[in-house]
C-alpha angles and dihedrals in degrees: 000000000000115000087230085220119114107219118201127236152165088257101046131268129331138157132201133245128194119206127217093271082045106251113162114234107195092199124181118050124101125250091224086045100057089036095049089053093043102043095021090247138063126261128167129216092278103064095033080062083056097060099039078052096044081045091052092044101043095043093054112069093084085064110046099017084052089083103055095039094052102073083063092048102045092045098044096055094037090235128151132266077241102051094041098052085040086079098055091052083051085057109049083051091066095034099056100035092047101049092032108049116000103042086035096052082043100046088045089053095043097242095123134034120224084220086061081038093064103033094045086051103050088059082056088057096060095046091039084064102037086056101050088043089058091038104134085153123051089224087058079058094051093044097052118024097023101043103021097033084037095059089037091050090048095048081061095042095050094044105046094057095041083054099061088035090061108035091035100051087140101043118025108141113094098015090065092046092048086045098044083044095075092058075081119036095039094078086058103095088055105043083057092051095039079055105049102023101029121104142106093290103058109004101110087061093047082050088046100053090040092057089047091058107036087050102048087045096049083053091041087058089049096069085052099063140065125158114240114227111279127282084024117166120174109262095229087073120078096217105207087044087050087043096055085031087065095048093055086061144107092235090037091058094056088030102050105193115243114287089224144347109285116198111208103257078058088046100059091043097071122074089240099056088051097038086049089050089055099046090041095058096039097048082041085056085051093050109043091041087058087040087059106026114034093077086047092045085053103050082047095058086048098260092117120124088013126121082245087061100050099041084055102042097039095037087049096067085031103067085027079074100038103045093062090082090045089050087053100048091041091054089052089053092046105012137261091276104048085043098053089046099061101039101047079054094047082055096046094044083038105058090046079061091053095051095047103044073046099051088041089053090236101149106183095049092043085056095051096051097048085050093052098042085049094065085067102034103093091044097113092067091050102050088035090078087036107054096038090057093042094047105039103008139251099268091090098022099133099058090035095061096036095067097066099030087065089059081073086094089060087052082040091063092053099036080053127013102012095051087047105055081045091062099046098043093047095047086055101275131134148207089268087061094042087062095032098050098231131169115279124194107205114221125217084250102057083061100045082050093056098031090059101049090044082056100043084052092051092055094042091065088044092061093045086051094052100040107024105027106082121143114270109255125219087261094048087058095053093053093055093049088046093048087051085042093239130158123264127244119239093217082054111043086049091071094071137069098262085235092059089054096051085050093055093045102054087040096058102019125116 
């Protein structure tokens, strides 16, 4: 349904044109034209995609270079296997909250840019890194690469996805996943470099030149993005024929779009928004306890400076990356669920294959597993886009997504702190080491321990995927309208017989 009305802005005319589950197109105004007057120079989709992808690759080496630089670190400054992982719970706390609540609420209100996002947090970056690689005391550390490189690494992360969701309305799918991919591979150089040129002698420069270039690319990428104004759609596509045309097709018929626009509060009424909270954080736990223990795991089990090591370690982080964009085009084959379902179990079966080929000393296949369970393991960010805006629409997607993306801090806690207390308690410490810093010889044990929850958890998100997670029907959404005593809409009242309705009304009304 189009408005008919041509409505005036900076960036030229537009009107504005509602779909039958209500969901607003703003159509008519040019890409070149909205960046130019935004940037100060044009830029078309293309390169826009570049900088969400250089935001996504430049912000991710805290999280997935964390694990084999830790083993230095750790060792140089005597530190604990607590107080070491604590930082990287530290921060998960800043990255996700960050880039999930507080940059999401100012960039919707237009109090921030992401172009000052990025550049502001690429100087982060560089004094997130001077100060960890000065870091004689852990909360130096906590201070400097997990508060200040968190808030830095969550200023890309947020960036990067807000920007395909909001340039690529019409075709999200495999560009997310390429984009969100980065946040991966693009800790791989220096993983590689952090295995084969990291140690006492020479770490702080190594820290050094990886902050410098972290930093300038994550500001390089800032002069590449600019949000368009809200419910924006390019003006070449004709939205309701894009939209039929979807639901004539193959992906459409797995992926059912929403049956209407959920707001949050909508969203967390309904069994599927909290089932999806829960999955989300415990298969979050599982990935981002494989993201910061399997290379130390590895170098444990004497794997450590090998080509093995470094093909896990690398390669892990490496098909975590690239299989984003598989994930993506298998869900659309089989749909979100099935997909999930079977990816979320592959992770959980996966990692068990990692600890034992570990525990038995078997390098290549240890290698091997770590490289397959990484295709999988970043699963949970991808789908997590996916499914919200499949299940309750992209209207609100933002606030949507960043509701369970914030829970990261809680699988932040078990892929850092939490592991490693386990690992020091179960191999014979005690609080007292923990403080002190002292040595700690983990035990077999202590893995299988850790491995095993961050599989049960695994399979446990698998099960509320499979059984709780359906999309949310049309029914499903009146009654939760009518349970938060909400209005109606008409579009959507008007799918159902007018005596159901009444049913439904008089069944779940106050």
């Amino acid at each position: 349904m189009e408005s008919g009305i041509k409505y005036k802005s900076p960036y030229g005319e537009y009107t504005i044109v509602v779909d039958d589950v209500g969901r607003k197109y703003r159509v008519g105004e040019d890409v070149k034209a909205i960046t130019k007057r935004i940037l100060g120079y044009p830029i078309g989709r293309r390169l826009l995609l570049l900088g969400a992808w250089m935001s996504f690759f430049f912000g991710s080496v805290l999280e997935y270079g964390w694990g084999a630089a830790s083993t230095t670190v750790i060792s140089h400054y005597g530190w604990s296997l607590a107080e070491g992982f604590f930082n990287y719970t530290v921060y998960v706390l800043f990255q996700a909250t960050i880039c999930a609540t507080i940059f999401q609420r100012l960039r919707e209100k237009g109090l921030i840019s992401p172009r000052r996002a990025l550049l502001f947090g690429g100087a982060l970056l560089m004094v997130a890194y001077y100060l960890f690689s000065n870091s004689f005391e852990p909360w130096i550390a906590y201070l400097g690469y997990a508060a200040i490189g968190g808030i830095g690494a969550g200023l890309g992360y947020a960036v990067g996805g807000g920007i395909v969701n909001k340039w690529f309305p019409e075709k999200r799918g495999w560009r997310l996943g390429l984009v969100n991919g980065a946040w991966a591979y693009g800790a791989v150089p220096y993983i590689l470099l952090y295995i084969y040129a990291f140690n006492s002698s020479d770490f702080q420069e190594i820290l050094y030149i990886t902050g410098l270039t972290i930093g300038i690319g994550l500001m390089i990428a800032g002069l590449l993005v600019a949000d368009p104004p809200k419910h924006w759609w390019p003006k070449d596509v004709d939205p309701i024929a894009a939209r039929q045309g979807k639901l004539k097709s193959r992906e459409l018929k797995v992926n059912p779009p929403a049956v209407a626009q959920w707001t949050p509060r909508e969203m967390l009424a309904t069994p599927m928004g909290k089932a999806q909270m829960i999955s989300f954080t415990l298969a979050l736990a599982a990935s981002l306890f494989n993201v910061s223990f399997y290379a130390p795991f590895g170098a444990a089990m004497g794997f450590g400076g090998g080509i093995a090591f470094a093909v896990g370690a690398a390669g892990f982080a490496l098909t975590d990356g690239l299989g984003r964009p598989m994930q993506g085009f298998i869900s659309s084959l089989i749909g979100r669920r099935k997909a999930v379902t079977i990816f979320y179990t592959f992770m959980g079966l996966g990692g068990l294959g990692v600890l034992y080929a570990g525990l038995a000393h078997l390098a290549i296949p240890w290698a091997i597993l770590a490289v397959a369970t990484g295709a999988v393991s970043g699963a949970c960010f991808v789908f997590d886009w996916l499914l919200i805006a499949d299940y309750f629409g992209e209207n609100n997607i933002g606030k949507n997504w960043s509701i369970p993306y914030a829970l990261k801090v809680v699988g932040g806690a078990f892929g850092g702190i939490i592991a490693a207390l386990i690992l020091t308690f179960v191999s014979g410490g005690t609080w007292a080491d923990v403080v002190t810093g002292a040595s700690i010889n983990i035990t077999p044990l202590a893995w299988e321990v850790v491995f095993w929850i961050g599989a049960i958890f695994s399979l446990i998100a698998a099960g509320l995927v499979w059984f709780v997670e359906k999309p949310p029907t049309v029914e499903d959404y009146i009654k939760t309208r009518i349970k938060l005593n909400e209005p109606i809409p008409e579009e959507v009242a008007s799918k159902i017989p007018r005596e159901k309705l009444q049913a439904l009304m008089q069944k779940y009304g106050r």
